[in-house]
VOGU-3710 file (C-alpha; in Angstrom, 3 decimals, decimal comma):
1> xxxxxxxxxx> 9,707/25,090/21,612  8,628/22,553/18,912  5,499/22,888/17,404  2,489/21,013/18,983  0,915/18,693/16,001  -2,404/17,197/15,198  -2,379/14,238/12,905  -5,562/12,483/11,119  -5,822/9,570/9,356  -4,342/6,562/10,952
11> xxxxxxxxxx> -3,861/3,869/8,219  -1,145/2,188/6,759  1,114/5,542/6,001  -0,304/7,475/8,393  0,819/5,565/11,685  4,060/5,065/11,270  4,427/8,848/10,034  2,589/9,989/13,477  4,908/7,333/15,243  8,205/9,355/13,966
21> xxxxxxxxxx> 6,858/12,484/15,040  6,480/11,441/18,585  9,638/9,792/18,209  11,582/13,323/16,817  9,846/15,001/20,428  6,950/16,243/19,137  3,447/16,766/20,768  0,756/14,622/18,828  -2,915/14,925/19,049  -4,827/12,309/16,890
31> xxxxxxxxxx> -8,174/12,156/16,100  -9,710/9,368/17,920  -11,538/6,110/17,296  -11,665/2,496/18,161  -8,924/1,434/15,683  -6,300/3,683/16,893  -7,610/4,535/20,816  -5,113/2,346/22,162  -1,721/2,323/20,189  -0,448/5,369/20,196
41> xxxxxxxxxx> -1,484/6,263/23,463  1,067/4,693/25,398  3,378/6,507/23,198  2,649/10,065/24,542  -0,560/10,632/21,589  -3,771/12,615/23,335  -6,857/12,435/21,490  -9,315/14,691/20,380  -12,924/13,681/18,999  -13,529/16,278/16,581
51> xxxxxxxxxx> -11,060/17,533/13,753  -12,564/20,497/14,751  -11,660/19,434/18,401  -7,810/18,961/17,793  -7,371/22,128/15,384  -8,395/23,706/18,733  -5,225/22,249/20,586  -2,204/22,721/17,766  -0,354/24,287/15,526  0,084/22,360/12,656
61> xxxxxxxxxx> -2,471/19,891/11,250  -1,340/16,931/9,449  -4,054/14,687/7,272  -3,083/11,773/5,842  -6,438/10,159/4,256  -7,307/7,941/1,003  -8,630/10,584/-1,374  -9,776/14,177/-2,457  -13,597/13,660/-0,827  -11,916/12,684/3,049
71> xxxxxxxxxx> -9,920/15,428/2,854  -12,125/17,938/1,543  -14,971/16,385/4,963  -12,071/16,387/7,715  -11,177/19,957/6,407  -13,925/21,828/5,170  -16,913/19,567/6,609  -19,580/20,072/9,665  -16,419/20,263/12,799  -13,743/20,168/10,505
81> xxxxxxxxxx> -10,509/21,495/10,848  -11,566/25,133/9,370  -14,001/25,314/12,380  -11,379/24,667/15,066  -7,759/25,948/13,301  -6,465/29,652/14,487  -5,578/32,121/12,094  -1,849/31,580/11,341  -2,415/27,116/11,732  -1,108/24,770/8,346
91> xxxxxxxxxx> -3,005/21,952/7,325  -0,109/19,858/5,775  -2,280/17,669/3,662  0,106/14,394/2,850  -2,273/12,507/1,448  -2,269/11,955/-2,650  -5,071/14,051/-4,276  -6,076/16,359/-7,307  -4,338/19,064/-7,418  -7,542/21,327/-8,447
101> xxxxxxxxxx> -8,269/19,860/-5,212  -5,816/20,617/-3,048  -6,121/24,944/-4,757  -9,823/24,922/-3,822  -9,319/23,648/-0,343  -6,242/26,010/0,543  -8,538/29,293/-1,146  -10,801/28,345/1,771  -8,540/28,329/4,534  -6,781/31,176/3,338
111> xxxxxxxxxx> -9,964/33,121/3,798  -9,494/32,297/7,429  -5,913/32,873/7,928  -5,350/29,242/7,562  -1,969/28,082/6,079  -2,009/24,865/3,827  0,739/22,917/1,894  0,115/19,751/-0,416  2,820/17,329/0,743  2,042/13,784/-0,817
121> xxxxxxxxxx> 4,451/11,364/0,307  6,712/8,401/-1,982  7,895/5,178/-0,442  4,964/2,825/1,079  4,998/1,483/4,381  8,295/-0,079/4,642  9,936/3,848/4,257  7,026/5,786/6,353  8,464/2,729/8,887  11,831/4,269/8,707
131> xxxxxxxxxx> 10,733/7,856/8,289  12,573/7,951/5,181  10,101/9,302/2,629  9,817/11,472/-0,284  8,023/14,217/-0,015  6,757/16,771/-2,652  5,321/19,953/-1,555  3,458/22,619/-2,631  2,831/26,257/-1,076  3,983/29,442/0,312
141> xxxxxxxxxx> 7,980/29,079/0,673  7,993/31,260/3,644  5,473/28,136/4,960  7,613/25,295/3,937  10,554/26,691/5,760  8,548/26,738/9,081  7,018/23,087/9,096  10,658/21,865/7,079  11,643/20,238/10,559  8,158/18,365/11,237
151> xxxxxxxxxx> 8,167/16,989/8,044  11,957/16,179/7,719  10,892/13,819/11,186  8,998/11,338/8,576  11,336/11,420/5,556  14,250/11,770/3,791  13,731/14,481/1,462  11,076/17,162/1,267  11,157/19,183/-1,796  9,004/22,161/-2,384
161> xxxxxxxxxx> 8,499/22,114/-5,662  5,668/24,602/-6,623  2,744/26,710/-5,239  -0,174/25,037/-4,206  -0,920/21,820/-5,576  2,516/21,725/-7,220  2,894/18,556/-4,608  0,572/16,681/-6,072  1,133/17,090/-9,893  4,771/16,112/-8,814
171> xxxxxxxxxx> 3,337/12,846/-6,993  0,781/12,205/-9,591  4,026/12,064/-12,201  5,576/9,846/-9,502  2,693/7,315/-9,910  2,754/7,368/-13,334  7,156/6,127/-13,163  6,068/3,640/-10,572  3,169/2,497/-12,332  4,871/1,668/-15,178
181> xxxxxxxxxx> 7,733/0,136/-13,851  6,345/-2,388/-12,258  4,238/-3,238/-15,589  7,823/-3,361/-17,185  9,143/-5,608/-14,712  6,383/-7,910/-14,843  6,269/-8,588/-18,483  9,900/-8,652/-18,368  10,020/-11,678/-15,812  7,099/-13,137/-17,039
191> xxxxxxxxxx> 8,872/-13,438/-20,288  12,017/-15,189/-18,447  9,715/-17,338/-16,856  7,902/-18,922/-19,543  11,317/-19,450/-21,654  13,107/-20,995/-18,420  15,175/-18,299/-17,473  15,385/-17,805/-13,558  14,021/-14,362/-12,875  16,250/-14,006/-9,636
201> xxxxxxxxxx> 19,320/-14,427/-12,077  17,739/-12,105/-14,728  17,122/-9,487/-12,054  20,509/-9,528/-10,506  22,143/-9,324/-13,958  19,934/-6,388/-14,891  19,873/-4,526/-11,859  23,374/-2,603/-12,113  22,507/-1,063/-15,831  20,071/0,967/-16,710
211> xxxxxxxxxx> 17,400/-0,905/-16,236  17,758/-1,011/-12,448  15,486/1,347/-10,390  14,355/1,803/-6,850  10,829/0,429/-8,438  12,893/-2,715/-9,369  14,746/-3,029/-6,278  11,809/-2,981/-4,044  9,183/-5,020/-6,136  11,600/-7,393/-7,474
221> xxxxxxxxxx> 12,097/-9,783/-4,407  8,805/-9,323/-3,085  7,360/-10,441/-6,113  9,713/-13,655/-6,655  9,052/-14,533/-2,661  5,149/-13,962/-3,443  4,722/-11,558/-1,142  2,120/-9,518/-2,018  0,843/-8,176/1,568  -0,127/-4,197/0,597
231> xxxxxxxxxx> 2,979/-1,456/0,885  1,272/0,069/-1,290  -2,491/-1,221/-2,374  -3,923/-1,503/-5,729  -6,565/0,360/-5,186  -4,832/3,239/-3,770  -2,968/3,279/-7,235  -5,982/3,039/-9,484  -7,122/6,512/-7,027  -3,942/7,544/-7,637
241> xxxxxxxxxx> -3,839/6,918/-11,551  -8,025/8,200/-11,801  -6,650/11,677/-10,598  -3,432/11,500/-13,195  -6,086/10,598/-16,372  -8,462/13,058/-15,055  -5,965/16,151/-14,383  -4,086/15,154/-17,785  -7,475/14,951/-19,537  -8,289/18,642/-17,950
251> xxxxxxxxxx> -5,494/19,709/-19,208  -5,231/17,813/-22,584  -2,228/15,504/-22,308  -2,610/12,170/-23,755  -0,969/9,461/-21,498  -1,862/5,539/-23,163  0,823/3,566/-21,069  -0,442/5,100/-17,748  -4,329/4,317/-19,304  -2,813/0,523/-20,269
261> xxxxxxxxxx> -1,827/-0,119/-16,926  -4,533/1,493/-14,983  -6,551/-0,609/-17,466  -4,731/-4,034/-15,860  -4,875/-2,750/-11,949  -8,832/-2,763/-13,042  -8,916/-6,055/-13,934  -6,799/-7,200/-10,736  -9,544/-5,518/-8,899  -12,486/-7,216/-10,700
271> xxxxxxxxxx> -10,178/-10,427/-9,980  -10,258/-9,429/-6,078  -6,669/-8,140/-6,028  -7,538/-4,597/-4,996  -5,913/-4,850/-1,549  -2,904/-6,915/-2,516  0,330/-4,584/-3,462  0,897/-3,090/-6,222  3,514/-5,565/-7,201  0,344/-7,747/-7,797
281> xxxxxxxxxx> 0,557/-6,177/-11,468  2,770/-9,352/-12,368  -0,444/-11,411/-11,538  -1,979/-10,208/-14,627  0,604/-10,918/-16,795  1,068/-14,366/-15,068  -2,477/-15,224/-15,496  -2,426/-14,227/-19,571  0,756/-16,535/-20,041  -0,159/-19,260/-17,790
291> xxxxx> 3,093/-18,860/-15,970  3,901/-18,068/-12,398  7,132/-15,953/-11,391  9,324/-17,051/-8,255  12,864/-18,220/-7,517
//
């Protein structure tokens, strides 16, 4: 019998993650509310009102939310999931947070038999679409093995790759590749730009060597069709790249090309970019050399 699943945290990733698990034959509870009361219903999705409520009705709790303080109030807060969750439940927290974070809110749970594992989650909205994602996961092993299969329904790999907040020092090292690729890419084609060379032609040359990436694959022709509708926002990344400065300042790591480029997603935000894609990092070059970048 498959495990019966609560999910919480119905956004961009989240939806199409608790649309593959209904999809792979799973039961779904989600938490309810006007944005989401009517979707997923017709899909087979009850509702509960309370995290508490649906911790009550499964086995496994998925969260999927923007940041450290959500997860720490749909967990640990006034009906919360530590109110409703049996001894012996996981919280699979998929959402991208501290790792300090993550270690404090799994000590909690484990004082009431609760399970937890850190599983952030690589690919934006076109992948949690095809439930192909990466995920990175932290925890018990004997844990990961049991909830493999409902996480395998969303993605194409899932990697443990540490204890307890292992997940999310592996994802915040993912944001920091991603981050700067795109920065690369963008002063790279703004550079072909303003000298006259076509960017589509510079990008198909380049793409087979080593400077081709998945990063350059996906951003590239977005960015040249000026499409810059949020995958990914920018000010999910600048969350993303506050936790990466502040763990790697905890723990006394200098990184000053992932503080340059959070540095320029600030300044698309003060320009009103913050819930344009991430791509939108080209707009910044762009704007300094008075060039645009297209086909």
């Amino acid at each position: 019998m498959k495990m019966k699943i609560g999910f919480i945290g119905l956004g961009i990733m989240g939806k199409p993650m608790s649309k593959n698990l209904l999809k792979a034959g799973y039961e779904l509870v989600v938490l309810e509310t006007s944005k989401n009361r009517s979707e997923l219903a017709p899909m087979g999705a009850r509702t509960a009102s309370t995290p508490k409520a649906l911790a009550e009705q499964v086995d496994v709790i998925v969260t999927m939310l923007p940041n450290s303080p959500q997860v720490k109030e749909v967990v640990l807060g006034p009906n919360g999931v530590i109110e409703g969750a049996a001894p012996g439940t996981v919280v699979i927290d998929m959402s991208s947070i501290a790792p300090l974070t993550s270690q404090e809110i799994a000590r909690k749970l484990e004082e009431k038999g609760i399970e937890m594992l850190d599983a952030p989650v690589s690919g934006g909205e076109p992948k949690a679409i095809e439930g192909t994602l990466s995920v990175m996961v932290g925890g018990k092993k004997e844990v990961f093995d049991r909830c493999y299969d409902v996480m395998k329904a969303m993605a194409a790999t899932v990697i443990l790759t540490g204890d307890i907040g292992a997940g999310n020092v592996t994802k915040l090292a993912n944001q920091i590749i991603v981050a700067i690729n795109i920065a690369a890419m963008s002063e790279a084609f703004v550079l072909a730009s303003k000298v006259g060379v076509q960017p589509e032609l510079v990008y198909q040359a380049v793409r087979g060597g080593l400077a081709g990436s998945t990063v350059l694959d996906a951003k590239a022709p977005l960015v040249m069709d000026r499409k810059f509708d949020p995958g990914f926002r920018v000010n999910l990344h600048i969350k993303d790249l506050h936790n990466v400065l502040e763990t790697s300042h905890e723990v006394g790591v200098p990184l000053p090309l992932t503080a340059a480029v959070m540095e320029m997603m600030q300044a698309l935000k003060v320009d009103g970019m913050g819930d344009c894609d991430h791509g939108s990092l080209i707009r910044y070059y762009e704007k300094m050399a008075k060039v645009e970048v297209s086909r």
